[in-house]
C-alpha positions in Angstrom: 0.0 0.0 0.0 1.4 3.5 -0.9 0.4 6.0 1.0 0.2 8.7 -2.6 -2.4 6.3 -3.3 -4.7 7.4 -0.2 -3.5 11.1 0.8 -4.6 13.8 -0.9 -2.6 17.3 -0.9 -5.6 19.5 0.5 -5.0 16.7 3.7 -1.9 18.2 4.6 -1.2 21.0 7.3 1.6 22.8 7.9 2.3 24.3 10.0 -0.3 23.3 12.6 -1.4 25.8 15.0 -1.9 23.7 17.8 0.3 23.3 20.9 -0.4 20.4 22.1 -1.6 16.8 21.3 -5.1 16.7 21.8 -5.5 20.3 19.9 -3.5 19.1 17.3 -5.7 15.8 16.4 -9.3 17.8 16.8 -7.2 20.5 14.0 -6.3 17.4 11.9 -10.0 16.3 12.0 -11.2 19.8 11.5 -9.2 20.0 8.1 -10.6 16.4 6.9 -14.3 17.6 8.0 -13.6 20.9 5.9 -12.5 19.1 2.9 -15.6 16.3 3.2 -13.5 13.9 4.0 -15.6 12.9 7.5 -19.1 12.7 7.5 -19.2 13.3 11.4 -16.2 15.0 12.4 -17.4 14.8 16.4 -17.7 10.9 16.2 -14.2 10.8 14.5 -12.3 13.1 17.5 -14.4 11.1 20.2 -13.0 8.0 18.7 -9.3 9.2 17.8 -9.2 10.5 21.4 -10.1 7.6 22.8 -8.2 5.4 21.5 -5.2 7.9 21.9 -6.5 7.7 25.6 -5.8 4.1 26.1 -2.3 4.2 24.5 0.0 6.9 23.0 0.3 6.7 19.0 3.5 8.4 19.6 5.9 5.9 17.9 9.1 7.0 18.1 11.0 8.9 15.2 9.3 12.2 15.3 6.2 10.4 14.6 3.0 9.8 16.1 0.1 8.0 14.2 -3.4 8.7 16.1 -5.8 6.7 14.5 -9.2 5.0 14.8 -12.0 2.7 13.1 -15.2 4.4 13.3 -18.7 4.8 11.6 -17.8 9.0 11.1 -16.0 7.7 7.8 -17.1 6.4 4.7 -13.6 5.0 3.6 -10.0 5.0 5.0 -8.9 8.5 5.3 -5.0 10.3 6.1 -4.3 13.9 7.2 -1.0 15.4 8.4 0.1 17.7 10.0 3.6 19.2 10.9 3.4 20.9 14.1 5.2 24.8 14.6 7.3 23.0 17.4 7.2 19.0 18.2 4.6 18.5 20.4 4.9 16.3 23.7 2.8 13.1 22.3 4.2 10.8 25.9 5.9 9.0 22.9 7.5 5.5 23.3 11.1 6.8 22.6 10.1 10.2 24.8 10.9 12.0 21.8 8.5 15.4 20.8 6.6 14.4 17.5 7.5 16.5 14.4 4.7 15.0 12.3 1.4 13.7 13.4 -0.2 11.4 10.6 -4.3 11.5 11.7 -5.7 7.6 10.0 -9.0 7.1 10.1 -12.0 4.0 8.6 -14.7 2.5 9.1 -15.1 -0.6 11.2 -15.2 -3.0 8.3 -12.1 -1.5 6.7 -9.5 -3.9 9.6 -6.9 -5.0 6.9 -6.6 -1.5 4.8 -6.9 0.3 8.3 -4.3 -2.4 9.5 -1.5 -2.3 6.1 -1.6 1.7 6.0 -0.5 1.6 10.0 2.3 -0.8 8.5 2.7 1.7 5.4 3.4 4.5 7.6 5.5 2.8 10.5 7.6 1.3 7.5 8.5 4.8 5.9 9.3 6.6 9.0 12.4 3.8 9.6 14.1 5.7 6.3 16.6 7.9 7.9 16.4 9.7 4.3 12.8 10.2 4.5 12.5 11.5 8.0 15.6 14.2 7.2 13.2 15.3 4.6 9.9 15.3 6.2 12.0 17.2 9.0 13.1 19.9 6.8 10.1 20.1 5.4 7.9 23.9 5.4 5.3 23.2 3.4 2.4 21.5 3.3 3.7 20.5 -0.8 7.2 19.9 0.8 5.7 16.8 2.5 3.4 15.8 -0.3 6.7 15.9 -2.9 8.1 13.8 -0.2 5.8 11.3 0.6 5.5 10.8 -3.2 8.6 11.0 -4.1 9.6 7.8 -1.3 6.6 6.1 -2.5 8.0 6.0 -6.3 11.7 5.0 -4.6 13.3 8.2 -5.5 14.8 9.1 -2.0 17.6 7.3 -1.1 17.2 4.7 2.1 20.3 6.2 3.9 
């Protein structure tokens, strides 16, 4: 699964505004509800929240992934957002996130839901990729990249 295949560039925020994690997800859904990506942007933060409640989605490498399955979507959705300053996201590493990738589906959507989780987590191991996303200032500058990693044109190291 590629992740050009699923993200579209009006999905992508940066900078965000927000300062801290849970502002930062609601901002994420905010811009998915604004381009009609959600059909109910409320039951889409309730469920992203909670789940982000139960464990952090900070991963390590900069990245934090909150995600959810939940009726508010009609199919598997991505926004991302790149905060002003990394945010404290009680990552697993302890590391501030630099880029928060919001996935969302519906219940019945498990094994796409599951492979773009594995899509994601897989890129962000690219020390190449991450430099990138990290210099990154625009919301274009991480579309290019993401789609330039997804046709193999960044280097792994």
């Amino acid at each position: 699964m590629q992740l050009k295949d699923i993200l579209r560039r009006e999905n992508i925020k940066a900078p965000l505004a927000a300062i801290d994690k849970k502002d930062a997800i609601k901002e994420l859904v905010e811009l998915l509800a604004l381009n009609k990506d959600v059909k109910n942007p409320d039951l889409v933060l309730a469920s992203v929240l909670e789940r982000e409640s139960i464990r952090t989605t900070g991963v390590g490498y900069g990245l934090a992934i909150p995600h959810s399955k939940c009726g508010g979507v009609n199919q598997l959705t991505i926004a991302i957002g790149k905060p002003e300053h990394p945010l404290d996201f009680q990552s697993l590493d302890g590391q501030n996130v630099y880029l928060i990738v919001l996935l969302v589906s519906p219940p019945e959507q498990t094994g796409a839901h599951i492979q773009c989780l594995a899509s994601i987590s897989r890129l962000m191991t690219i020390e190449a990729f991450r430099t990138k996303l990290k210099a990154a200032k625009t919301a274009q500058d991480i579309y290019d990249a993401i789609v330039a990693q997804d046709k193999g044109t960044v280097p792994e190291k």
